[in-house]
DOBA-370393 format. One record per residue (C-alpha): residue in one letter; chain; x, y, z. Coordinates in Angstrom, 1 decimal. Example, Ala and Ser with C-alpha at 12.3 -4.5 7.8 and 13.67 -1.06 7.14 Angstrom:
  residuo  cadena       X       Y       Z
        A       A    12.3    -4.5     7.8
        S       A    13.7    -1.1     7.1
This chain:
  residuo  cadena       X       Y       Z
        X       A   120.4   145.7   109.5
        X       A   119.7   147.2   112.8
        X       A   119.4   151.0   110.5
        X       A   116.7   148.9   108.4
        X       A   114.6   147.8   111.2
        X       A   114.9   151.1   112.8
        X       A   113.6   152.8   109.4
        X       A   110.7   149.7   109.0
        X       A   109.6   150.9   112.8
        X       A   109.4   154.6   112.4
        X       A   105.7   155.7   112.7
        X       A   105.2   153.5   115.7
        X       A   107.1   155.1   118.3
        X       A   106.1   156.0   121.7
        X       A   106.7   158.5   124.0
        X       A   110.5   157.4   125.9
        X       A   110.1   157.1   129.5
        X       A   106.4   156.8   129.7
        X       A   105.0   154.0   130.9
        X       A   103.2   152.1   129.0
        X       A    99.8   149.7   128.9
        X       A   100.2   146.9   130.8
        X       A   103.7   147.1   132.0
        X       A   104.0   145.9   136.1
        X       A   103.3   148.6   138.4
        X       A   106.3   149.9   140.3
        X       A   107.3   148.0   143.6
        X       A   107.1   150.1   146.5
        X       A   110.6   150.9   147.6
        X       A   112.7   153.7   148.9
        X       A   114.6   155.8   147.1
        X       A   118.3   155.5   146.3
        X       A   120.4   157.2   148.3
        X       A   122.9   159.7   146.8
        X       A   125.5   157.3   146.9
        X       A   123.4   154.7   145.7
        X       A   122.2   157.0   142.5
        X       A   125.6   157.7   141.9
        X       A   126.9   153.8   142.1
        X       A   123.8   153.1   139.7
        X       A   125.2   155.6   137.1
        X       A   128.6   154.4   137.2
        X       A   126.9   150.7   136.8
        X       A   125.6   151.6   133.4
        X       A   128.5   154.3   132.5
        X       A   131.2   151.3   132.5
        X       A   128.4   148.8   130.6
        X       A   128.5   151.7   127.9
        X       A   132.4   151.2   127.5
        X       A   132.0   148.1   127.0
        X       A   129.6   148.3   124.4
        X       A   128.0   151.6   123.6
        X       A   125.2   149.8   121.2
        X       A   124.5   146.4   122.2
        X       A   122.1   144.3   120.3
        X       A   120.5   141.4   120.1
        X       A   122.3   137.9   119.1
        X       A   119.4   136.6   117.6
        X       A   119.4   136.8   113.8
        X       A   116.9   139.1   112.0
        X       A   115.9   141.6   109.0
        X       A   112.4   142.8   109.9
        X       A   109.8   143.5   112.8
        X       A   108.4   139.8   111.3
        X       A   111.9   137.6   111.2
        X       A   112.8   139.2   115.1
        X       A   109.3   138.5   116.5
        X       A   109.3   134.8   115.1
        X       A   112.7   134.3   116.2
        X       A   111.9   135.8   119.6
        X       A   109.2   133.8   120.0
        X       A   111.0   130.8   119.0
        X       A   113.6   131.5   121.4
        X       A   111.5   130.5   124.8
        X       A   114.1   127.6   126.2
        X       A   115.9   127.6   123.4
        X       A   119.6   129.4   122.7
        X       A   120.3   132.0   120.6
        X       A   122.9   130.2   118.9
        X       A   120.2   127.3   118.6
        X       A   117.4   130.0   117.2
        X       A   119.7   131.1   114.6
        X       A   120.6   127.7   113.3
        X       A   116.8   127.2   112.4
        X       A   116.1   130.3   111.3
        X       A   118.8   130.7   108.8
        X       A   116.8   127.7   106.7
        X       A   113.6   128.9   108.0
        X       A   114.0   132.9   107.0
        X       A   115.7   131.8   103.4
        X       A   112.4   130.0   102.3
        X       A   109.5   131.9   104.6
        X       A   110.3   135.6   105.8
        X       A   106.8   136.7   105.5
        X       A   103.5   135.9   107.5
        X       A   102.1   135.0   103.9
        X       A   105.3   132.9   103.4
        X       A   105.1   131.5   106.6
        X       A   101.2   130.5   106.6
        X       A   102.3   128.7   102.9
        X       A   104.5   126.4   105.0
        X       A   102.0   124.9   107.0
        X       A   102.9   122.4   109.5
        X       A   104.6   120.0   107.4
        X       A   106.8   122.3   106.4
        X       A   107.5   124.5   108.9
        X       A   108.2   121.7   111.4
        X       A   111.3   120.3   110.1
        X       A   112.6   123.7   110.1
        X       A   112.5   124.3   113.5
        X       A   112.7   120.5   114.9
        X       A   115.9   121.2   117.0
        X       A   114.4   123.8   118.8
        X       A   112.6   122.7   122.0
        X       A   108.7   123.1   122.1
        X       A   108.9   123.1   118.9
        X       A   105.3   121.7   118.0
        X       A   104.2   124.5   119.7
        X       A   105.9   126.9   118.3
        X       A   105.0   125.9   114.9
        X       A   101.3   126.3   115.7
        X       A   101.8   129.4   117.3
        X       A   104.3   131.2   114.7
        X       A   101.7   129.9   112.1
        X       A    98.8   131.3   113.5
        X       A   100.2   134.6   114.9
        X       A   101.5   134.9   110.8
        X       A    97.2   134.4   110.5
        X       A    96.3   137.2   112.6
        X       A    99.2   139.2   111.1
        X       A    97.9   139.3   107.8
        X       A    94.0   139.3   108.8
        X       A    94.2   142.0   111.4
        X       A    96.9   143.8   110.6
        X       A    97.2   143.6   106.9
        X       A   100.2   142.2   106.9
        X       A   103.0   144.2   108.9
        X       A   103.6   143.1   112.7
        X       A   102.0   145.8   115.0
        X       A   104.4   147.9   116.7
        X       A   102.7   148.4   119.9
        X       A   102.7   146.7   123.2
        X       A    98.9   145.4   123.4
        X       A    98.5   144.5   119.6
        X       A   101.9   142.3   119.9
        X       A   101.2   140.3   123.0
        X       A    97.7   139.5   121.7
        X       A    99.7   137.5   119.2
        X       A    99.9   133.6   119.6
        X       A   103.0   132.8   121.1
        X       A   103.8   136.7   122.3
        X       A   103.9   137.4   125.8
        X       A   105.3   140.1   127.8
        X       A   109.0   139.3   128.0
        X       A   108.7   138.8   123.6
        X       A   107.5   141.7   123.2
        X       A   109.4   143.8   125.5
        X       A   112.2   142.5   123.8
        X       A   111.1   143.4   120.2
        X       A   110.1   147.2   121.4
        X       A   113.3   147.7   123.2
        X       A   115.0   146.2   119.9
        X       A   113.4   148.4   117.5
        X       A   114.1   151.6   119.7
        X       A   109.8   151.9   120.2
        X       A   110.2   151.2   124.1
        X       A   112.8   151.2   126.3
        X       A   112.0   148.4   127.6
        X       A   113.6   145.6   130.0
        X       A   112.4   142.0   129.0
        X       A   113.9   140.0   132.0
        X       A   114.6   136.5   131.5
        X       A   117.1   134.3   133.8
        X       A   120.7   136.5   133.2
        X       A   118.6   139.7   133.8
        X       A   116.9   138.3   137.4
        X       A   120.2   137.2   138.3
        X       A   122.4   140.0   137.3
        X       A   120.1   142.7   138.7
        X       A   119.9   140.7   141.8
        X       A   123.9   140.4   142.6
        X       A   124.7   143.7   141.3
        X       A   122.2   145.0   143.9
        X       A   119.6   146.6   141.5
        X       A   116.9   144.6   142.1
        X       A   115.4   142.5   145.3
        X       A   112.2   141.1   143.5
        X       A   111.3   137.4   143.7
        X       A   109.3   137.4   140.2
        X       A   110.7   138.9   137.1
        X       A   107.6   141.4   136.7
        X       A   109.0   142.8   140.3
        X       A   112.5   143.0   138.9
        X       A   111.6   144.6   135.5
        X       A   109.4   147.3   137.3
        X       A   112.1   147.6   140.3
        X       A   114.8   148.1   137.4
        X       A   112.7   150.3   135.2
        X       A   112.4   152.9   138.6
        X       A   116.2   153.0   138.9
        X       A   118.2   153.1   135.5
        X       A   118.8   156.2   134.1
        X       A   116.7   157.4   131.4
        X       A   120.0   157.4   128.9
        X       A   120.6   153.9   129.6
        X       A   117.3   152.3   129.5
        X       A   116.7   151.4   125.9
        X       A   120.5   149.4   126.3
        X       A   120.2   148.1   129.6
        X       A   118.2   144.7   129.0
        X       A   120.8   143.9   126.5
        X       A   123.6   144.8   128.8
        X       A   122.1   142.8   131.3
        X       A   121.7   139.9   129.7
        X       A   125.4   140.0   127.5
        X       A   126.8   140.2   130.9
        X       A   125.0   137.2   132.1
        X       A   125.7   135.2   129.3
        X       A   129.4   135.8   128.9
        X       A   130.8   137.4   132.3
        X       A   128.3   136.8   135.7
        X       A   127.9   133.3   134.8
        X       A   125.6   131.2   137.0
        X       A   127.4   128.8   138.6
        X       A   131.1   130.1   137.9
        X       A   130.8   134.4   137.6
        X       A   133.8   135.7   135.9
        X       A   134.5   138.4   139.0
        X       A   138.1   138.8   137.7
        X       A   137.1   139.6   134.4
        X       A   134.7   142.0   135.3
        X       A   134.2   146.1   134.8
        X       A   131.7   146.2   137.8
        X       A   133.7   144.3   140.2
        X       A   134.0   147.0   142.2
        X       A   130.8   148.0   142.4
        X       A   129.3   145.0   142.7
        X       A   128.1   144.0   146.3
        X       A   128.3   140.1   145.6
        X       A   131.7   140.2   144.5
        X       A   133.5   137.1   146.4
        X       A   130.1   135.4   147.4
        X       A   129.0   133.9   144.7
């Protein structure tokens, strides 16, 4: 699937590590110190044990199926997402599909997902500009996505940094608080953390990092109850015991 998506993207790549339109300015800091450089490294050497090509949970087969379940994905889980997409992708994995649903039927579809009125009018009218702007195919690049209904920043990083187009970290609440106990980032908004994170991950690691980030969230730094002794960063990581 992923090889697919990959192949369906090729054409709108950017440059890796440049930055790109409308991404948060850097926040003034200084810079790491040697040792600090080298604890980063290690950081993202022992996430890349772990799991050398993590990916996504959402469910998907095409730029179209992972912005829509993306974008459904706003306070919803993943595991939630998937359980309405897997009826919803079987009948309408198309914007010309999805714009034949309508309301009525695209509603019950996605009725167990939260927001979901608006996220019907959104996915339907972002399938409209789709196919009236851009004949069809979801535009691979940062200012065409997020001037789709329904597409902000953090969807779209998340779809660029999916398809290998931008290495690119969408933060949402297991990034800001990961970053935050593992020392990476001090930032009180996610745009601060994602530029703060963005100055300081290695180059190699930055089209992985949001989805180590996050897997490590979800399943090991838990919010209330952080797995510490299940963890390959423990002793790297200055919260350790604090939490």
């Amino acid at each position: 699937m992923a090889t697919l998506v990959r192949d369906l993207a090729k054409g709108g790549r950017s440059r890796h590590g440049r930055r790109m339109a409308n991404s948060p300015k850097p926040a003034p800091s200084k810079r790491p110190s040697p040792a600090e450089r080298a604890r980063i490294t290690e950081i993202f050497a022992r996430f890349e044990t772990v799991s050398d090509d993590p990916r996504t949970e959402l469910d998907y087969t095409s730029p179209y199926t992972l912005v829509t379940a993306v974008a459904l994905s706003a306070q919803a889980t993943d595991v939630q997402v998937n359980k309405a997409t897997r009826k919803l992708f079987a009948v309408a994995d198309t914007p010309q599909a999805m714009l034949a649903l309508g309301e009525e039927g695209l509603i019950p579809l996605i009725s167990s997902i939260g927001l979901f009125r608006t996220k019907a009018k959104n996915v339907l009218a972002a399938a409209k500009m789709i196919i009236e702007q851009h004949g069809g195919q979801v535009p691979l690049n940062r200012p065409d996505l997020q001037a789709l209904p329904g597409v902000g920043r953090k969807t779209a990083s998340v779809v660029l940094n999916e398809l290998g187009i931008e290495p690119a970290i969408a933060v949402d609440t297991h990034v800001f608080r990961v970053a935050h106990r593992l020392g990476l980032a001090k930032g009180k908004t996610p745009d601060q953390v994602e530029a703060e994170l963005m100055a300081i991950v290695p180059d190699a690691a930055k089209v992985r990092a949001h989805h180590w980030l996050i897997l490590h969230g979800r399943y090991v730094c838990l919010a209330r109850r952080p797995k510490c002794e299940d963890c390959a960063l423990a002793d790297l990581c200055p919260s350790r015991g604090k939490v």
